[in-house]
PQR file with spaces between the fields and no chain letter, atoms N, CA, C, O and H, PARSE charges and radii, in Angstrom:
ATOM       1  N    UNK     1      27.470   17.800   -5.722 -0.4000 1.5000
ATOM       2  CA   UNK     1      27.507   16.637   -4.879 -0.0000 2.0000
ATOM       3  C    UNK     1      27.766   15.411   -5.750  0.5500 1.7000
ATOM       4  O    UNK     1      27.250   15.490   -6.865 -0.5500 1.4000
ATOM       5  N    UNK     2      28.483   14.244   -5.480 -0.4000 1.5000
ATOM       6  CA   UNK     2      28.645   13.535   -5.990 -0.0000 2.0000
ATOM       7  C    UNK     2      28.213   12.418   -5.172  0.5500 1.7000
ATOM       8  O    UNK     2      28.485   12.553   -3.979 -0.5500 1.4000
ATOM       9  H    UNK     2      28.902   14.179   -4.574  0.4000 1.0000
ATOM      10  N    UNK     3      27.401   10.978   -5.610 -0.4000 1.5000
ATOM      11  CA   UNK     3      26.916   10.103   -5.050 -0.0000 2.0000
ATOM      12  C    UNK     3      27.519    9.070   -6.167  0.5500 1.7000
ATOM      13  O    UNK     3      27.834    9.242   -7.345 -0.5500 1.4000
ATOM      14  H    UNK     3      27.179   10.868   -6.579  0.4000 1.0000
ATOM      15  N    UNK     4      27.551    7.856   -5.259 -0.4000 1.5000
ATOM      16  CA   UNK     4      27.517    6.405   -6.010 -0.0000 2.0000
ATOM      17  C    UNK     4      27.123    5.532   -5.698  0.5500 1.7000
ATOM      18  O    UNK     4      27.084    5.290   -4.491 -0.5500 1.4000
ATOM      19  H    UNK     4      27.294    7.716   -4.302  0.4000 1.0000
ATOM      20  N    UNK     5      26.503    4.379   -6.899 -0.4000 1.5000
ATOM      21  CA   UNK     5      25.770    3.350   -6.495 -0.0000 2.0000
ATOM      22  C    UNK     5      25.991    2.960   -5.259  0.5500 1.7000
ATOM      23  O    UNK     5      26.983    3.183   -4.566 -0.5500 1.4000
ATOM      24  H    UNK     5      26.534    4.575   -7.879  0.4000 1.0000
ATOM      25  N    UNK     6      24.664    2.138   -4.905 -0.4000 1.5000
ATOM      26  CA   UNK     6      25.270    1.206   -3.796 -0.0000 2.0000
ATOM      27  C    UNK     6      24.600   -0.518   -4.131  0.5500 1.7000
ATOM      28  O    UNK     6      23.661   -0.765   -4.888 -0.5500 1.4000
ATOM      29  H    UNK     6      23.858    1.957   -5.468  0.4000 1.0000
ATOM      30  N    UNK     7      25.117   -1.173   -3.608 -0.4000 1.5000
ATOM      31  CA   UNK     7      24.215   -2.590   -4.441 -0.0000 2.0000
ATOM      32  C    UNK     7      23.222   -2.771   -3.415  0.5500 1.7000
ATOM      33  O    UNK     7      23.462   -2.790   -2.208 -0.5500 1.4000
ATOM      34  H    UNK     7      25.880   -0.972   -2.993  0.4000 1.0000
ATOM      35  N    UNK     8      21.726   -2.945   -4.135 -0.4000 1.5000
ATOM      36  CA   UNK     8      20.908   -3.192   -3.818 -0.0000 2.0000
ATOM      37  C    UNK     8      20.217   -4.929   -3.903  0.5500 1.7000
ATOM      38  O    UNK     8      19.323   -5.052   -4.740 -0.5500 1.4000
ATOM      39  H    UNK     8      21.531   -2.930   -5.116  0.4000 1.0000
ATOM      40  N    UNK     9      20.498   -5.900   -3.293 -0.4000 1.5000
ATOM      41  CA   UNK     9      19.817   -7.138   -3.927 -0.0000 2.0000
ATOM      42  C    UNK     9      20.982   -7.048   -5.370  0.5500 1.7000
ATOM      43  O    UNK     9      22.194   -6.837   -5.407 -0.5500 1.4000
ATOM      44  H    UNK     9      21.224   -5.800   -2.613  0.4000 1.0000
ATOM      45  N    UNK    10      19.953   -7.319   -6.465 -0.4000 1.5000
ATOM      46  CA   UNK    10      20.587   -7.578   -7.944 -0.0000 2.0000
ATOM      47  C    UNK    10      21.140   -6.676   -8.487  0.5500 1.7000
ATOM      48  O    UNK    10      22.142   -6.828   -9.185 -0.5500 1.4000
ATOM      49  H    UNK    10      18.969   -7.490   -6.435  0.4000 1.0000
ATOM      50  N    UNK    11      20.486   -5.389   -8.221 -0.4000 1.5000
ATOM      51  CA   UNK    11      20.338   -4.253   -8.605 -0.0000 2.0000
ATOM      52  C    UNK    11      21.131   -3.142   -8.057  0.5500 1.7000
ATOM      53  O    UNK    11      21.505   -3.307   -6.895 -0.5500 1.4000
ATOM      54  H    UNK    11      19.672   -5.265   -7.654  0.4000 1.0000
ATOM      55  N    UNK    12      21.455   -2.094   -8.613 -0.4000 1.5000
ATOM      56  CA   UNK    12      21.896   -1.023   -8.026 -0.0000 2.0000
ATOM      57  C    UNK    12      20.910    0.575   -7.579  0.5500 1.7000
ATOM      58  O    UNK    12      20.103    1.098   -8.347 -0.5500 1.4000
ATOM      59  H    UNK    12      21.151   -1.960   -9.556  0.4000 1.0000
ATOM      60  N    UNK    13      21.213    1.029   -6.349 -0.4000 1.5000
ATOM      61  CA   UNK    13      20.436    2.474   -6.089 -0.0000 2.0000
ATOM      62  C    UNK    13      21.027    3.246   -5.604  0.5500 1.7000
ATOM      63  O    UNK    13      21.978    3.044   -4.849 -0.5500 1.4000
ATOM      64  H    UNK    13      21.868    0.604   -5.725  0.4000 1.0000
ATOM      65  N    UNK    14      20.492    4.517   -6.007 -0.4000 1.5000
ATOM      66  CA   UNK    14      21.203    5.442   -5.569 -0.0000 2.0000
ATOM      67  C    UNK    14      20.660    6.028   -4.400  0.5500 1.7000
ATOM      68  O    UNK    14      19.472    6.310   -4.560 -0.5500 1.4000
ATOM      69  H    UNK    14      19.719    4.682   -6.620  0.4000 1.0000
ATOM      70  N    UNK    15      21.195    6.367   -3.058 -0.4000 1.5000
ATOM      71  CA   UNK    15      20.628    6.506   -2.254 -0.0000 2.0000
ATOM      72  C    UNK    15      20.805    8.042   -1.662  0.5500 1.7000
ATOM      73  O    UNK    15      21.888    8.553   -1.376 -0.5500 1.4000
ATOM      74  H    UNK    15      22.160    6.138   -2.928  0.4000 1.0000
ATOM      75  N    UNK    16      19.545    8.645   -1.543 -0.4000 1.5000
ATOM      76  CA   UNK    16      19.092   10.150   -0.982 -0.0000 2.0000
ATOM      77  C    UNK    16      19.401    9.903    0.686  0.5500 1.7000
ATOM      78  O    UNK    16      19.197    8.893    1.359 -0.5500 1.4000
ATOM      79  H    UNK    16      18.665    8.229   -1.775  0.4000 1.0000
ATOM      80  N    UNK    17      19.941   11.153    1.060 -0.4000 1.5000
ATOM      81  CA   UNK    17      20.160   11.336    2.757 -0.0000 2.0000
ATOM      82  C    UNK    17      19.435   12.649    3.137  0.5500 1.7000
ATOM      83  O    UNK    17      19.395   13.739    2.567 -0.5500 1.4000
ATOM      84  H    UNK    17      20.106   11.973    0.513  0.4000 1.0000
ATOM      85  N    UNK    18      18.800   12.137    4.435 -0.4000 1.5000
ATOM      86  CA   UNK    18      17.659   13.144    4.763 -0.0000 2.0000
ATOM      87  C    UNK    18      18.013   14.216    4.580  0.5500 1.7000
ATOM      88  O    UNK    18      16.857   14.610    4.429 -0.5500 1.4000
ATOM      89  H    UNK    18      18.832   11.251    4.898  0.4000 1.0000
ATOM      90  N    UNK    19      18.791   15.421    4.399 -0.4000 1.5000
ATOM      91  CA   UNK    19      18.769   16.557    4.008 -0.0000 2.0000
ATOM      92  C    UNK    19      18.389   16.634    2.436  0.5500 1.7000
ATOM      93  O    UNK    19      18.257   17.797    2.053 -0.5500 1.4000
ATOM      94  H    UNK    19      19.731   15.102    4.521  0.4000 1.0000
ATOM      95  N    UNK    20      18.254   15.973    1.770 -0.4000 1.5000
ATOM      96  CA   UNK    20      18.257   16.312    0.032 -0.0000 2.0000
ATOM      97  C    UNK    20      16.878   15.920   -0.311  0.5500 1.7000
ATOM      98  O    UNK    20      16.244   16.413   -1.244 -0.5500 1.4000
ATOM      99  H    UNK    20      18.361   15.028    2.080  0.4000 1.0000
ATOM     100  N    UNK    21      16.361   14.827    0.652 -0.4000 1.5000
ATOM     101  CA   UNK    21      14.808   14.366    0.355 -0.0000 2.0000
ATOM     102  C    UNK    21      14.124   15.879    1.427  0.5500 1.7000
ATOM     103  O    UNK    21      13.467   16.747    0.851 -0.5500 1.4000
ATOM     104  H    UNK    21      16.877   14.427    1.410  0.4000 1.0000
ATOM     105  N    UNK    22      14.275   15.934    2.259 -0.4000 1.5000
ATOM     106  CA   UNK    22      14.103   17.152    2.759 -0.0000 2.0000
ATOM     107  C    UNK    22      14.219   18.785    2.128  0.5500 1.7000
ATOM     108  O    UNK    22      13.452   19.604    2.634 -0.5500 1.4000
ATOM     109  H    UNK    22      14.809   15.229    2.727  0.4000 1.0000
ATOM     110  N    UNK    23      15.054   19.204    1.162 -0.4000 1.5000
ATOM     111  CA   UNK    23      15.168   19.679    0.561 -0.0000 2.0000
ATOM     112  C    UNK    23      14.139   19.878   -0.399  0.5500 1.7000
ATOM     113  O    UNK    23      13.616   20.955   -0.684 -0.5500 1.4000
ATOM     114  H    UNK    23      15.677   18.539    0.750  0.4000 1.0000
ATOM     115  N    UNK    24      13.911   18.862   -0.833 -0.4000 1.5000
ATOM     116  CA   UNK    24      12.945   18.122   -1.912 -0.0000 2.0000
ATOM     117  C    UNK    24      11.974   18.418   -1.836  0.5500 1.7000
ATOM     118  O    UNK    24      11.417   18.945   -2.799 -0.5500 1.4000
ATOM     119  H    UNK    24      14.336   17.986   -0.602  0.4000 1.0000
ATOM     120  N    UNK    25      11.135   18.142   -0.273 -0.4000 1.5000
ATOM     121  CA   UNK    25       9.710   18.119   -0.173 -0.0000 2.0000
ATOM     122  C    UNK    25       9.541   16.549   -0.660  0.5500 1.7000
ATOM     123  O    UNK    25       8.600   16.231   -1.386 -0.5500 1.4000
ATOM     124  H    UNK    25      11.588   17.714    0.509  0.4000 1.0000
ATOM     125  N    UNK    26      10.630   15.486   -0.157 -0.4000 1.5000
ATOM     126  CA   UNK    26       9.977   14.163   -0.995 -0.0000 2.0000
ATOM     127  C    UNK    26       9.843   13.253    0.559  0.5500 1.7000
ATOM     128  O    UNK    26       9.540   13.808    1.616 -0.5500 1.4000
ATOM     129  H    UNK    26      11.395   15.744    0.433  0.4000 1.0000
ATOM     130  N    UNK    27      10.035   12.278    0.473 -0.4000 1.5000
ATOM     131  CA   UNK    27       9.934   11.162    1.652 -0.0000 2.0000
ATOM     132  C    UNK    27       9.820    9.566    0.734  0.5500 1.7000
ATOM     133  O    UNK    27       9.370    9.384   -0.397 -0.5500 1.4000
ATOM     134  H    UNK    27      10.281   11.827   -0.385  0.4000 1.0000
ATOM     135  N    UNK    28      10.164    8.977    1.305 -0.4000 1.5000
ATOM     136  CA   UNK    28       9.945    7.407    1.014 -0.0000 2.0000
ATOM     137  C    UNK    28       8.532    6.920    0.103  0.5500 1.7000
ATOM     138  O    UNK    28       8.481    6.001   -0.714 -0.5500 1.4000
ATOM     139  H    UNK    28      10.530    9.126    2.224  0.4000 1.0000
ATOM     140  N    UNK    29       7.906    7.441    0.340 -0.4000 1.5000
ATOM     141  CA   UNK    29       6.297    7.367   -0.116 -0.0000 2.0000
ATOM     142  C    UNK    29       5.901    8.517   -1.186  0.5500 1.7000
ATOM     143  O    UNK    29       4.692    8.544   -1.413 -0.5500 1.4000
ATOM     144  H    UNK    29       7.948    8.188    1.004  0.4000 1.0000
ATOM     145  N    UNK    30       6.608    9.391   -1.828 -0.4000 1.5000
ATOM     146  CA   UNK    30       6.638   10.322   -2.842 -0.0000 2.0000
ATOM     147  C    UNK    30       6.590    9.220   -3.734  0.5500 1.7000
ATOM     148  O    UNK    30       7.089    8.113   -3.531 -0.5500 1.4000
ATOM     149  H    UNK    30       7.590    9.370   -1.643  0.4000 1.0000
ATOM     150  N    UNK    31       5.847    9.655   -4.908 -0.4000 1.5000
ATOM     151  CA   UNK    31       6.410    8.787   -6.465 -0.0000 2.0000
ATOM     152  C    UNK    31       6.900    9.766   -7.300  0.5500 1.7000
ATOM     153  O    UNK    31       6.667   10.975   -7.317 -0.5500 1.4000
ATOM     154  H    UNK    31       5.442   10.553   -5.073  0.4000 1.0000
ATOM     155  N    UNK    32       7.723    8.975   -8.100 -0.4000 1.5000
ATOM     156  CA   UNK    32       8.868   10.223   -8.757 -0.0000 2.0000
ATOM     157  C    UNK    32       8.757    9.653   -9.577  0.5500 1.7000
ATOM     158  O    UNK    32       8.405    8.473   -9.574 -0.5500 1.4000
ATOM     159  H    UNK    32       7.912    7.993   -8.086  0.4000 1.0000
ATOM     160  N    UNK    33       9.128   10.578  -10.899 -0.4000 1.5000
ATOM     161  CA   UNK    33       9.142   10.491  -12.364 -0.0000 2.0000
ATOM     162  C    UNK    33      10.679   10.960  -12.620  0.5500 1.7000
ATOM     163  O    UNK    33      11.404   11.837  -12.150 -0.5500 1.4000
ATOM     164  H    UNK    33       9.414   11.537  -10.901  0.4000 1.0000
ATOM     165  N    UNK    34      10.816    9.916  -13.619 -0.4000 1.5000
ATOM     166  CA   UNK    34      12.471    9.597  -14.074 -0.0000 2.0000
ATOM     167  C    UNK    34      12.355    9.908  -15.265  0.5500 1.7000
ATOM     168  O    UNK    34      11.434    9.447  -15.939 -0.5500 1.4000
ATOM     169  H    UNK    34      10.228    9.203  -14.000  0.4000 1.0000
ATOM     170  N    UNK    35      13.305   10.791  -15.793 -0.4000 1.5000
ATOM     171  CA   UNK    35      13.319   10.942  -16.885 -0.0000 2.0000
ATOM     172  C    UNK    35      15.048   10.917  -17.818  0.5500 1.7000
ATOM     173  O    UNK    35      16.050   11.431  -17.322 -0.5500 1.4000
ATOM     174  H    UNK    35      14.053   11.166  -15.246  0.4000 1.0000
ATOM     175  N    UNK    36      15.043   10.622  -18.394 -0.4000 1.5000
ATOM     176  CA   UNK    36      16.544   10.343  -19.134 -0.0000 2.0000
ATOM     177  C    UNK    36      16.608   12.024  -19.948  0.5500 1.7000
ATOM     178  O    UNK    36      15.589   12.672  -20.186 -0.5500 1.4000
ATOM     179  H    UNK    36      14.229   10.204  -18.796  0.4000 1.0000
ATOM     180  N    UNK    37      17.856   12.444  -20.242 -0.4000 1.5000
ATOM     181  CA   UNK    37      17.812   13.866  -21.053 -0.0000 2.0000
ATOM     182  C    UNK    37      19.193   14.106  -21.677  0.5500 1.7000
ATOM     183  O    UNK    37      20.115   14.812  -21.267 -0.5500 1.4000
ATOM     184  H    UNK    37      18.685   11.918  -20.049  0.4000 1.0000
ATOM     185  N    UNK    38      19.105   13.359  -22.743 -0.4000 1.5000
ATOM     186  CA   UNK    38      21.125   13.307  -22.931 -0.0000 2.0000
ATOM     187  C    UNK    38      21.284   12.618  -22.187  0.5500 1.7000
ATOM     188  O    UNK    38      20.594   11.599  -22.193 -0.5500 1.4000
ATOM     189  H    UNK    38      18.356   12.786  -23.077  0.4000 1.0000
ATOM     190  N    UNK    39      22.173   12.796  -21.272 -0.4000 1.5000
ATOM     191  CA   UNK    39      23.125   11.942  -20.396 -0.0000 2.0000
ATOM     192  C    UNK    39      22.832   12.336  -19.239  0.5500 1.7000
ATOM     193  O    UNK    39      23.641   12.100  -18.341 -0.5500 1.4000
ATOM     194  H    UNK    39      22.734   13.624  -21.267  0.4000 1.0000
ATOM     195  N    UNK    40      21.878   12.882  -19.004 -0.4000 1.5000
ATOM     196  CA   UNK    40      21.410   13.034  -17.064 -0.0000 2.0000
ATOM     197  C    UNK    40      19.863   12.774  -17.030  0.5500 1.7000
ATOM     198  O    UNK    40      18.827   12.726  -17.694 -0.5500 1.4000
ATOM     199  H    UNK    40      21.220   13.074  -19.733  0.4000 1.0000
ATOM     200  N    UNK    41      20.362   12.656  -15.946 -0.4000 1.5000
ATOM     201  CA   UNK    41      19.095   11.925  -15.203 -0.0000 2.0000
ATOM     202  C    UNK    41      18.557   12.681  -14.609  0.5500 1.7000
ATOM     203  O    UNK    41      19.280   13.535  -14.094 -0.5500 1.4000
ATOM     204  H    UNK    41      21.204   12.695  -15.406  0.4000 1.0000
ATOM     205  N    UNK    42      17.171   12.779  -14.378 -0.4000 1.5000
ATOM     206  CA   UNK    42      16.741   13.953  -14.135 -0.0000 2.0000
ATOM     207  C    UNK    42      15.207   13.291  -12.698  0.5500 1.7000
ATOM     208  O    UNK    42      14.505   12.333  -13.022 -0.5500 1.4000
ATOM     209  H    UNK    42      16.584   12.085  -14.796  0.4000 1.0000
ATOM     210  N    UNK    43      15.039   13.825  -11.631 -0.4000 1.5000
ATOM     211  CA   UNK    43      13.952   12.642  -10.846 -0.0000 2.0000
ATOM     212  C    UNK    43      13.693   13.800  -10.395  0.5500 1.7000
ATOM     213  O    UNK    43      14.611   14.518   -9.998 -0.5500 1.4000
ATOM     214  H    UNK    43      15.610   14.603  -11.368  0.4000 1.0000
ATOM     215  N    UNK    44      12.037   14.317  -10.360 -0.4000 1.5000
ATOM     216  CA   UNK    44      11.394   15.085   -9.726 -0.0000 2.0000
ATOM     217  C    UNK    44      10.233   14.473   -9.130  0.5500 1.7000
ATOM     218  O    UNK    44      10.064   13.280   -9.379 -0.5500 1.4000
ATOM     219  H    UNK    44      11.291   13.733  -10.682  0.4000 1.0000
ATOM     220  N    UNK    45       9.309   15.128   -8.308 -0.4000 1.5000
ATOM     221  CA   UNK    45       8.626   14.236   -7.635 -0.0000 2.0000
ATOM     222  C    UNK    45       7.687   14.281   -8.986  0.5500 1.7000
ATOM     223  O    UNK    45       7.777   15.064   -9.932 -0.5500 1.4000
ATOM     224  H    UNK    45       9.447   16.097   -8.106  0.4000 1.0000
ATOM     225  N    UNK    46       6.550   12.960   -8.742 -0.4000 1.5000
ATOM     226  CA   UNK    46       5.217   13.099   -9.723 -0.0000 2.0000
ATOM     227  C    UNK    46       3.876   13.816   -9.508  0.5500 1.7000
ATOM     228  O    UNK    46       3.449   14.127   -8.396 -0.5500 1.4000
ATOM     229  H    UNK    46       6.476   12.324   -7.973  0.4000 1.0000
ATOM     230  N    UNK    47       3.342   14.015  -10.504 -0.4000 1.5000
ATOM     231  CA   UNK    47       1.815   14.521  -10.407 -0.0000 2.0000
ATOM     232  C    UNK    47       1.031   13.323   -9.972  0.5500 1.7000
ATOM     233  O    UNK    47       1.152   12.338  -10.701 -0.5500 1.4000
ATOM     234  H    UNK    47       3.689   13.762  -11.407  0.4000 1.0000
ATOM     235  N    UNK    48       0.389   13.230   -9.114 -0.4000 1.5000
ATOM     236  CA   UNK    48      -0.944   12.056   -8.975 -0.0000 2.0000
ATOM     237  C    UNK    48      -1.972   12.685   -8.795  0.5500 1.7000
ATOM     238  O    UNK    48      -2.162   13.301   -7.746 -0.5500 1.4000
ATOM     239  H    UNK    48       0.290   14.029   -8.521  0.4000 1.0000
ATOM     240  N    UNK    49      -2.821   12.659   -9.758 -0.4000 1.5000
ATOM     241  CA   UNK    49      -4.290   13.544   -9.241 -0.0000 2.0000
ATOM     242  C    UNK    49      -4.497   13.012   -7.898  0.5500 1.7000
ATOM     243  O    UNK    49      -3.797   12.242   -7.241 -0.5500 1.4000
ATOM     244  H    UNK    49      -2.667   12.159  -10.611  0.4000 1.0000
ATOM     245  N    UNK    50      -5.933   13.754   -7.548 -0.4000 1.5000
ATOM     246  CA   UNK    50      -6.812   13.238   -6.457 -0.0000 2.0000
ATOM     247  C    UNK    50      -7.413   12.228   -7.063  0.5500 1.7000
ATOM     248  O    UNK    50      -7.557   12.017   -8.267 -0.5500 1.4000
ATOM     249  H    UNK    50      -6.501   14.380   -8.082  0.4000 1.0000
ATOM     250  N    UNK    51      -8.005   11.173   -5.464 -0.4000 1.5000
ATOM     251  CA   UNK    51      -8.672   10.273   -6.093 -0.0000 2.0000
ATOM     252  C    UNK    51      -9.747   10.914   -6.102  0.5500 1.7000
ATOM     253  O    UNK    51     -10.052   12.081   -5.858 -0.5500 1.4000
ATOM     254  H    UNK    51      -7.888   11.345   -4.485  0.4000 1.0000
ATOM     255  N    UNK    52     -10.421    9.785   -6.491 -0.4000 1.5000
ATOM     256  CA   UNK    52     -12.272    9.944   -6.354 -0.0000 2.0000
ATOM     257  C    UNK    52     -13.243   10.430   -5.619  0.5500 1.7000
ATOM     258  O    UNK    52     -14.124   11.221   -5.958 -0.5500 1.4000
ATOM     259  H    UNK    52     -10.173    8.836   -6.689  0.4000 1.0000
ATOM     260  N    UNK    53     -12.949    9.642   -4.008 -0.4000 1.5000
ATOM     261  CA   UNK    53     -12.936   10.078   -2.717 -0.0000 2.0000
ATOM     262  C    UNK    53     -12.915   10.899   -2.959  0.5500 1.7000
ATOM     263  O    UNK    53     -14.026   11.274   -3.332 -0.5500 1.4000
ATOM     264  H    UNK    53     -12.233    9.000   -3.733  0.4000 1.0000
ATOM     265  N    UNK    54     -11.502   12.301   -3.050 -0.4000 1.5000
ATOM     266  CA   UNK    54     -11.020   13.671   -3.064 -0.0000 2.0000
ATOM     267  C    UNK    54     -11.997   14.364   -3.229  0.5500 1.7000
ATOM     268  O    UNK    54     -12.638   15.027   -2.414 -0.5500 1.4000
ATOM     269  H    UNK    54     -10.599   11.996   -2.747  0.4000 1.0000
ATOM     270  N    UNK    55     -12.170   14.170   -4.661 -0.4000 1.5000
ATOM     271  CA   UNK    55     -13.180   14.624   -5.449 -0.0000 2.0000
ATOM     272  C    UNK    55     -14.754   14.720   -5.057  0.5500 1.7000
ATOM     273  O    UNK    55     -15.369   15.781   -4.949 -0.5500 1.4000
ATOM     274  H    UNK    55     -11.649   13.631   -5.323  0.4000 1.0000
ATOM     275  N    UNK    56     -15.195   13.661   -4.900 -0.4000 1.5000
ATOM     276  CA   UNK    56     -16.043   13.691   -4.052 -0.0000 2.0000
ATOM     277  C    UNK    56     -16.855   14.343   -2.689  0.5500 1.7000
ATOM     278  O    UNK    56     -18.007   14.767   -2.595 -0.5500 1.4000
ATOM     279  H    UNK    56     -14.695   12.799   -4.987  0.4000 1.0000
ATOM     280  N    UNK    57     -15.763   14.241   -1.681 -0.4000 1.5000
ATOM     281  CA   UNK    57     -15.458   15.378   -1.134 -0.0000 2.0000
ATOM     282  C    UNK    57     -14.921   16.785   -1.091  0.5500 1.7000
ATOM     283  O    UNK    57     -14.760   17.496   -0.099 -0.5500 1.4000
ATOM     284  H    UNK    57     -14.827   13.896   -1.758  0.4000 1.0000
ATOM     285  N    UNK    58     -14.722   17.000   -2.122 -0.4000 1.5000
ATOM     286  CA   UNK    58     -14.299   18.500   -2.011 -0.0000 2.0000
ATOM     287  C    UNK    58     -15.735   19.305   -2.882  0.5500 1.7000
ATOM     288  O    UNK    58     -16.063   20.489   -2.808 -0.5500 1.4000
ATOM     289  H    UNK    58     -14.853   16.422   -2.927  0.4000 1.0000
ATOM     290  N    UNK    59     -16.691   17.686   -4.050 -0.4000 1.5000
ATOM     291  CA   UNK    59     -17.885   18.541   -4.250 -0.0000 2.0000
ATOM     292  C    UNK    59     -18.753   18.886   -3.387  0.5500 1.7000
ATOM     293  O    UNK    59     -19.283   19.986   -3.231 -0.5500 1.4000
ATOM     294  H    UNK    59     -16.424   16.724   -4.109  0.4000 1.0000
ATOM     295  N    UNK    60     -18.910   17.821   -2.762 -0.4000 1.5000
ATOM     296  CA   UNK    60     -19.702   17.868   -1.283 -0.0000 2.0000
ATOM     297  C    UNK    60     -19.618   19.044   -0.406  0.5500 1.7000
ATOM     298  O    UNK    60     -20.638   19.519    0.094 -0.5500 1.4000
ATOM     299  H    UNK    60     -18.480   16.927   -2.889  0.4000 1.0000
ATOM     300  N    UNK    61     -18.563   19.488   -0.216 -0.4000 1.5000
ATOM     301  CA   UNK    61     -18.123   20.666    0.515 -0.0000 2.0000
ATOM     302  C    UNK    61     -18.554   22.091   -0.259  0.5500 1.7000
ATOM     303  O    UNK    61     -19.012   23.143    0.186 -0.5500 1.4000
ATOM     304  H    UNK    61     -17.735   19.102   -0.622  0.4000 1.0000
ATOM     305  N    UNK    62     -18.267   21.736   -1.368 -0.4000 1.5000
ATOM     306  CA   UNK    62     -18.959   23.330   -2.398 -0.0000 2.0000
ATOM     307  C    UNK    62     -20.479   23.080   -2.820  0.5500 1.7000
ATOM     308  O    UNK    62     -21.231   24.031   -3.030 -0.5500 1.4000
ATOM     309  H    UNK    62     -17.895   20.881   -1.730  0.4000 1.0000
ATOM     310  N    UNK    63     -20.773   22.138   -2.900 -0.4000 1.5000
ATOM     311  CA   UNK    63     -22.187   22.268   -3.013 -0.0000 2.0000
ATOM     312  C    UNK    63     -23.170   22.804   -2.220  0.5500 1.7000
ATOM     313  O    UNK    63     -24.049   23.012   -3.056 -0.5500 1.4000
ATOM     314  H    UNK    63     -20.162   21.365   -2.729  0.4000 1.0000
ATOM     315  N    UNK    64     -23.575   23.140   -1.243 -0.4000 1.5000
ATOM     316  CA   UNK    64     -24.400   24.127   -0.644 -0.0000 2.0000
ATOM     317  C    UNK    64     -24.134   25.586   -0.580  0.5500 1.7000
ATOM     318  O    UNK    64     -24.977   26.454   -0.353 -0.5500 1.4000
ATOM     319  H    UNK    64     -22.861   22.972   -0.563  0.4000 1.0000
ATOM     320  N    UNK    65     -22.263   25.840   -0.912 -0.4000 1.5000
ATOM     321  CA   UNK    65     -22.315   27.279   -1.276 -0.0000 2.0000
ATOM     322  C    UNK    65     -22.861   27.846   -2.272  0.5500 1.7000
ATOM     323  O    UNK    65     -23.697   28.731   -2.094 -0.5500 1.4000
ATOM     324  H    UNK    65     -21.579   25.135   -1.096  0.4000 1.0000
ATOM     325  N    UNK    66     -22.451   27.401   -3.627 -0.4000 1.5000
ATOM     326  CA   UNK    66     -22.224   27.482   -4.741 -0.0000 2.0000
ATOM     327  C    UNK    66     -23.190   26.764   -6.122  0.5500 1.7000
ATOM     328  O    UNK    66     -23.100   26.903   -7.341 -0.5500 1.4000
ATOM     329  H    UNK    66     -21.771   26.682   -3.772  0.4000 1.0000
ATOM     330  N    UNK    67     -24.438   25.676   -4.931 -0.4000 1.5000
ATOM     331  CA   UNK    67     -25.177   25.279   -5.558 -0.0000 2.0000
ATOM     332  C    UNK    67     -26.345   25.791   -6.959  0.5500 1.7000
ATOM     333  O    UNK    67     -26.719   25.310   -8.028 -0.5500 1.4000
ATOM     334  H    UNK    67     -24.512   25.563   -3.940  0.4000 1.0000
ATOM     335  N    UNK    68     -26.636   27.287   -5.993 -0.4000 1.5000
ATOM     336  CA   UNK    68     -27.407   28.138   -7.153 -0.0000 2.0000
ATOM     337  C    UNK    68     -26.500   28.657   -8.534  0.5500 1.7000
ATOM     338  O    UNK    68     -26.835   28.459   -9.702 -0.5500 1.4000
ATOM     339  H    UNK    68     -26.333   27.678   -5.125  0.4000 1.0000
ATOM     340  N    UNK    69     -25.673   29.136   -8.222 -0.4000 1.5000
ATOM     341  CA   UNK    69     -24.529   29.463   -9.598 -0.0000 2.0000
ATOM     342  C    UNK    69     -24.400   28.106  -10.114  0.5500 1.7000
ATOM     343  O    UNK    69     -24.892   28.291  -11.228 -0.5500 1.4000
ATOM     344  H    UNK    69     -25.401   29.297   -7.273  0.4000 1.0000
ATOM     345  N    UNK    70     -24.125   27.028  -10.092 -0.4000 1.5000
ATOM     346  CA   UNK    70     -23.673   25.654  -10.548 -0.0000 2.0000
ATOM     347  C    UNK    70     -25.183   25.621  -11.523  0.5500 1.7000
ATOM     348  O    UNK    70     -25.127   25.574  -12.752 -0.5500 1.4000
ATOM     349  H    UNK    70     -23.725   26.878   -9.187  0.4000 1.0000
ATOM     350  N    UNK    71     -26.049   25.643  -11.023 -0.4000 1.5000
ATOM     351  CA   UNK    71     -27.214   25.364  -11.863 -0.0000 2.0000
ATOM     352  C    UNK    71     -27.971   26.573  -12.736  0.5500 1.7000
ATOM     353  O    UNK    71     -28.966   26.458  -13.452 -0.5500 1.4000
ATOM     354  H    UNK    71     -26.095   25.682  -10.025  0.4000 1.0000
ATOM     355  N    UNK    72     -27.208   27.729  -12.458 -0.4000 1.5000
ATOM     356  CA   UNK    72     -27.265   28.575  -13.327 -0.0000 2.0000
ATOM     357  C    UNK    72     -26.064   28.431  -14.702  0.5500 1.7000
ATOM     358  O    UNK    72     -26.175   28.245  -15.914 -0.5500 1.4000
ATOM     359  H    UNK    72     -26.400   27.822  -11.877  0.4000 1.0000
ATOM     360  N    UNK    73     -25.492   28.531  -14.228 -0.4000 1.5000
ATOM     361  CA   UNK    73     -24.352   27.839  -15.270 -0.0000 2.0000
ATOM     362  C    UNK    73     -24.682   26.537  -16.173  0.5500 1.7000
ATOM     363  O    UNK    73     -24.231   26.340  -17.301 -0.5500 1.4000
ATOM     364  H    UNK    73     -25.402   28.683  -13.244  0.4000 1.0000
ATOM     365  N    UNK    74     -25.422   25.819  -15.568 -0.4000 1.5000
ATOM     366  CA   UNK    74     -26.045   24.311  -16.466 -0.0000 2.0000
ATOM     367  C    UNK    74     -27.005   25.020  -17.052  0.5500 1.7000
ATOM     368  O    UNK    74     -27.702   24.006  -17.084 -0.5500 1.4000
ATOM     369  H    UNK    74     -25.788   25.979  -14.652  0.4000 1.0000
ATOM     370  N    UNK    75     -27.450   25.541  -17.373 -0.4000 1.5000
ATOM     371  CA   UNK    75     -28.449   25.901  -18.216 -0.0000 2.0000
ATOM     372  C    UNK    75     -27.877   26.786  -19.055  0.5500 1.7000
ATOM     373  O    UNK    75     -28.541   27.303  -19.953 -0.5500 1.4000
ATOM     374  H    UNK    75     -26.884   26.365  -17.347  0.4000 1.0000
């Protein structure tokens, strides 16, 4: 496939059409990591951990299973 700029404001972008972000598994709200490699460009989506919250909740949720092993293990 071949794409080309388009002017953005100052700037130039390259612009994805719903089959390729679809493809992707990406959307507007994905954050992507750019990476340069030689001479291509390379954009996959990024890692973002969970937040805190997440975390939080997902201990919350294992803690009454798993509580006795957890404190067997601390010791």
């Amino acid at each position: 496939m071949i794409k080309n700029l388009q002017k953005h404001g100052n700037s130039q972008a390259l612009v994805f059409d719903k089959t390729m972000l679809e493809a992707l598994g990406i959307d507007g709200d994905t954050p992507l990591h750019i990476t340069i490699t030689g001479d291509s460009l390379v954009v996959r989506p990024a890692f973002v951990g969970a937040s805190a919250e997440d975390i939080a909740t997902s201990l919350s949720k294992m803690r009454p299973r798993y509580s006795k092993m957890l404190k067997t293990l601390a010791n």
